[in-house]
N, C-alpha and C positions, 0 to 999 in steps of 0.2 A: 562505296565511298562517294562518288560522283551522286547518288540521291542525298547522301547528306551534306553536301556540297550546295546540294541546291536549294535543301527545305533551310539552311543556314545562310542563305544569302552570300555566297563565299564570291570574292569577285573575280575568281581566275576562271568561272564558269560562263560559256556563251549563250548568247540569248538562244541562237538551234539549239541545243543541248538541255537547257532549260524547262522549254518548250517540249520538248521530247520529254523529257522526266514527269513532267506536271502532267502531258496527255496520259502517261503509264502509269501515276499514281490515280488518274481518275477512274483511269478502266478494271484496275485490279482494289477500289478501293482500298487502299493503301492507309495505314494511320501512323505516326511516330509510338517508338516503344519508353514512354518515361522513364521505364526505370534503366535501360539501357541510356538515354540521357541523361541520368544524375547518375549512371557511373562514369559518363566521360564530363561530369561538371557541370552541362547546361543544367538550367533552372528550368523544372517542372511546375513552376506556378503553384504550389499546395503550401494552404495553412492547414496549420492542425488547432483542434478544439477540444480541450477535457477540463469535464464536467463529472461531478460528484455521480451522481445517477441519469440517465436516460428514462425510466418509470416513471417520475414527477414531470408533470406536464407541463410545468414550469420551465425545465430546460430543454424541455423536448420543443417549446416555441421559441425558447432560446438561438437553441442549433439551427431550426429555421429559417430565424429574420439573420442571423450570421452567414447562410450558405446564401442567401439570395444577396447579400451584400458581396460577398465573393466572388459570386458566379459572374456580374454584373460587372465585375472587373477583372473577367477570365481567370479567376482561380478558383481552384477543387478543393474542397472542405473535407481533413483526416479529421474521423472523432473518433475520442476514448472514453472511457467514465474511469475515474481512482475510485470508486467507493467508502470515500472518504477516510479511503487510508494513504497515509501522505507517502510509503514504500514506493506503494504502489503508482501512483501521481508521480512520484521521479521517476521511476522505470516508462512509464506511457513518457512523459518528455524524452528520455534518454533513446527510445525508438524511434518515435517522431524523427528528431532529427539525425537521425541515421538515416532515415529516409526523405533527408533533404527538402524536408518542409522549409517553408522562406521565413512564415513566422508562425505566432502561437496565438492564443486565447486561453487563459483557464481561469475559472471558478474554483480558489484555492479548498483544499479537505480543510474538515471542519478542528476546532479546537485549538488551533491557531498552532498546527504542527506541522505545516506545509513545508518543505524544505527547498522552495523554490527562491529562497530567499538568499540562500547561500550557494543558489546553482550555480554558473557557468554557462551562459546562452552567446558564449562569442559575440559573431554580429548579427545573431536572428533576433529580431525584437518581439516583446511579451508586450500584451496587455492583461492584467488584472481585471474580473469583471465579477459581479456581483458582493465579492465577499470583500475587503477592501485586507492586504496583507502588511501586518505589521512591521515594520524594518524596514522594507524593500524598498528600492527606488524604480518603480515601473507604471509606467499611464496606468491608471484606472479608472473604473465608474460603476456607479453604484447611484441604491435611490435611497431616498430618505428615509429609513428606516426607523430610526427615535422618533424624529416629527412626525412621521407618517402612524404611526400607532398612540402617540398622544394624540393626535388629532381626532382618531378611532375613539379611542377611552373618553376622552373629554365630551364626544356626542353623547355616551350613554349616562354620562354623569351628569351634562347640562340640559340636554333636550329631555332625558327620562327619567332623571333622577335617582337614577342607579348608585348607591354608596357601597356596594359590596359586590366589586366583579374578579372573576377567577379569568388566570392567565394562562392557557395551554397550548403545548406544543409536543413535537413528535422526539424530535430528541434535541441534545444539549449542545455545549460546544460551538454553538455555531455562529459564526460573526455576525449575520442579519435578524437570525434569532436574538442573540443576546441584546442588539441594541432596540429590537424592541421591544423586549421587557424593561428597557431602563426609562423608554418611552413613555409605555403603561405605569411603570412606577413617578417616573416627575407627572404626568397628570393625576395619578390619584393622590399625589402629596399636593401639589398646587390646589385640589379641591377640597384638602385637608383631612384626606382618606389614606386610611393604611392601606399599602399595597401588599397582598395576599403573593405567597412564592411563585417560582415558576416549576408548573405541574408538566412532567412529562411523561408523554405517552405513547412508546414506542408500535403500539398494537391495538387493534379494536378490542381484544381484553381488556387491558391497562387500562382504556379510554372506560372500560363500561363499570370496573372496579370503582374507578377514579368518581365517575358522574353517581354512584349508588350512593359512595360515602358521604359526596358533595350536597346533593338534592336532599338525601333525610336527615342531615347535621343539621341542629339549633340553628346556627348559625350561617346556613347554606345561602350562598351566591345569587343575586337576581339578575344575574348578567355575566357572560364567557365572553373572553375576547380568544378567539382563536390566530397564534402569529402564524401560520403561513397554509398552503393548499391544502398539505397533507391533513394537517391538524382537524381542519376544519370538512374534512370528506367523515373521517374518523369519525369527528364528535354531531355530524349531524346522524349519521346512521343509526352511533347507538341511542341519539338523544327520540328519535322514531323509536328504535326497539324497546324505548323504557317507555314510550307512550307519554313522554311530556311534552306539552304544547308549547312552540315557539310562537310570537312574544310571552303566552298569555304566565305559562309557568318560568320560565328563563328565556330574557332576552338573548340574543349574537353579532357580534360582528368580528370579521374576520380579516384578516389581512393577506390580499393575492385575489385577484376574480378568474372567473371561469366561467366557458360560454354557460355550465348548466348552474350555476348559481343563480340566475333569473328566473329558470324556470324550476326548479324545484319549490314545497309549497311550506312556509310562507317564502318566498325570493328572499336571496339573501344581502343583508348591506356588510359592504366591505370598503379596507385603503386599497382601492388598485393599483397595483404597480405598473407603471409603462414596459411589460415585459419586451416587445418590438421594440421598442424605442431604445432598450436596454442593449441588447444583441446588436442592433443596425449600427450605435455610436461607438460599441467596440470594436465592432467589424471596421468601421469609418475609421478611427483610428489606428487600427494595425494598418491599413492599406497607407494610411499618411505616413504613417513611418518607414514604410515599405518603397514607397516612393521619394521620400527625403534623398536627397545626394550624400549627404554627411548628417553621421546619426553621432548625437553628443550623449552621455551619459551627465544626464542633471543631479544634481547635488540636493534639491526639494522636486517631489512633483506633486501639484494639485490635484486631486482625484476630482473629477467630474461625478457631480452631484445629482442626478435627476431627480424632478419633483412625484410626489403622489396625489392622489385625489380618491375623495370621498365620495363614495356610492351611496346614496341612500335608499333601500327597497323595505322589508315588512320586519324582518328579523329582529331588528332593533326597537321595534315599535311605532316605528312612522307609520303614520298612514296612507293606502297608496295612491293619492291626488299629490303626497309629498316629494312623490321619486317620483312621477310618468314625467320625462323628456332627460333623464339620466343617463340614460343608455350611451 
């Protein structure tokens, strides 16, 4: 009792006695037991972080730039993955705070079935990150998504002339996905081009079925915008294993970069998304609310918006005196 008297600042303790304690926790390396402290109530300093998958490297740099905002302001980062089963996403919340995490972070499952919408987070505060949740009333942030993919489309229609580009993706459902198909669809109508469906390809099968049919149709594609990592890992591989030349047979651009998208041949042009930038400002914001005295439950909240930017490398057809200082 008297050591936890003392690592608690209690004031009925003497400075000898203090003194004595701190000499004998330094010699026997001594640590506090957290979870022994959130059963007697103290705050163990931990957020929690769930995220669809861990495998996509997407939120694998996510959880990253989030744990170094954390750490930064001494707290320990719990993650989970739903797999984008929304069950399962309540259950990983419903643990968490059983284990007296302060606050959250999630990247809601996909399909817009999340059921965090009608949870119950007493006074631990959520932010919303990446997928932006219908109904709710909870900080979020997210990036441009629509603009960010019309901006994509519209290069390969205005710089290259592309009037017939195909739209794929890994699977459906998904809030960042869908809003960039509607992205890809307003630029190829503002160019006064029909916009071709959204192809989904959960498998490098699917992906290789999908490019066989596409490449030998009459009517086949001069240009793939691929929405996000996975897609575009998929459809470069098998577009190697069919042995079609990028630009020369189908151009690409792709939406999400990766350190090896540069260096694969031709380099690839993409929207990059400020994935760090993305994690840091949710981590920044849960810790604001964390530190707030009095937390209000607001009636609108404004999601915070981040911007994207346009990569240019060979993929798309630039030439590369057009991209060197991109990086």
């Amino acid at each position: 009792m008297t050591v936890s008297r003392v690592l608690n600042h209690h004031p009925y303790v003497t400075e000898t006695t203090a003194a004595r304690v701190h000499r004998a926790i330094a010699k026997l390396n001594y640590s506090p037991n957290d979870v022994a402290r959130a059963l007697r109530g103290s705050k163990v300093k931990t957020i929690g972080l769930i995220v669809p998958f861990l495998n996509d490297p997407f939120y694998g740099n996510l959880a990253q730039s989030i744990n170094a905002v954390a750490s930064s302001h001494g707290y320990s980062l719990l993650i989970a993955t739903s797999d984008e089963c929304p069950q399962k996403e309540l259950a990983e919340v419903q643990i968490m705070m059983r284990r007296s995490i302060e606050g959250l972070i999630v990247a809601p499952a996909a399909g817009g079935r999340s059921k965090l919408a009608s949870c119950s987070f007493g006074e631990i505060p959520l932010v919303i990150m990446d997928r932006l949740l219908r109904g709710a009333q909870f900080p979020s942030v997210a990036v441009e998504n629509r603009a960010g993919s019309a901006l994509g489309v519209r290069h390969l229609i205005e710089a290259h002339g592309h009037n017939n580009i195909a739209f794929v993706n890994v699977r459906g459902g998904v809030y960042t996905l869908g809003n960039r198909y509607e992205g890809y669809k307003k630029a190829m109508r503002d160019a006064g081009l029909s916009p071709g469906p959204q192809f989904e390809c959960p498998t490098r099968e699917a992906m290789f079925s999908l490019l066989q049919e596409l490449l030998r149709g009459a009517g086949r594609p001069t240009a793939i915008f691929a929405a996000h990592g996975p897609a575009i890992s998929k459809l470069m591989h098998v577009l190697a294993k069919l042995g079609a030349s990028v630009p020369e047979d189908i151009a690409i651009m792709g939406f999400d970069d990766s350190d090896m998208f540069d260096l694969i041949q031709p380099p690839l042009s993409v929207v990059r998304q400020p994935v760090g930038q993305l994690g840091r400002t949710s981590a920044e914001m849960l810790v604001s609310l964390l530190k707030a005295e009095k937390r209000t439950k607001a009636s609108a909240i404004t999601p915070t918006i981040l911007p994207v930017e346009l990569v240019l490398r060979q993929s798309c057809g630039c030439p590369p005196e057009i991209t060197k200082g991109q990086e």
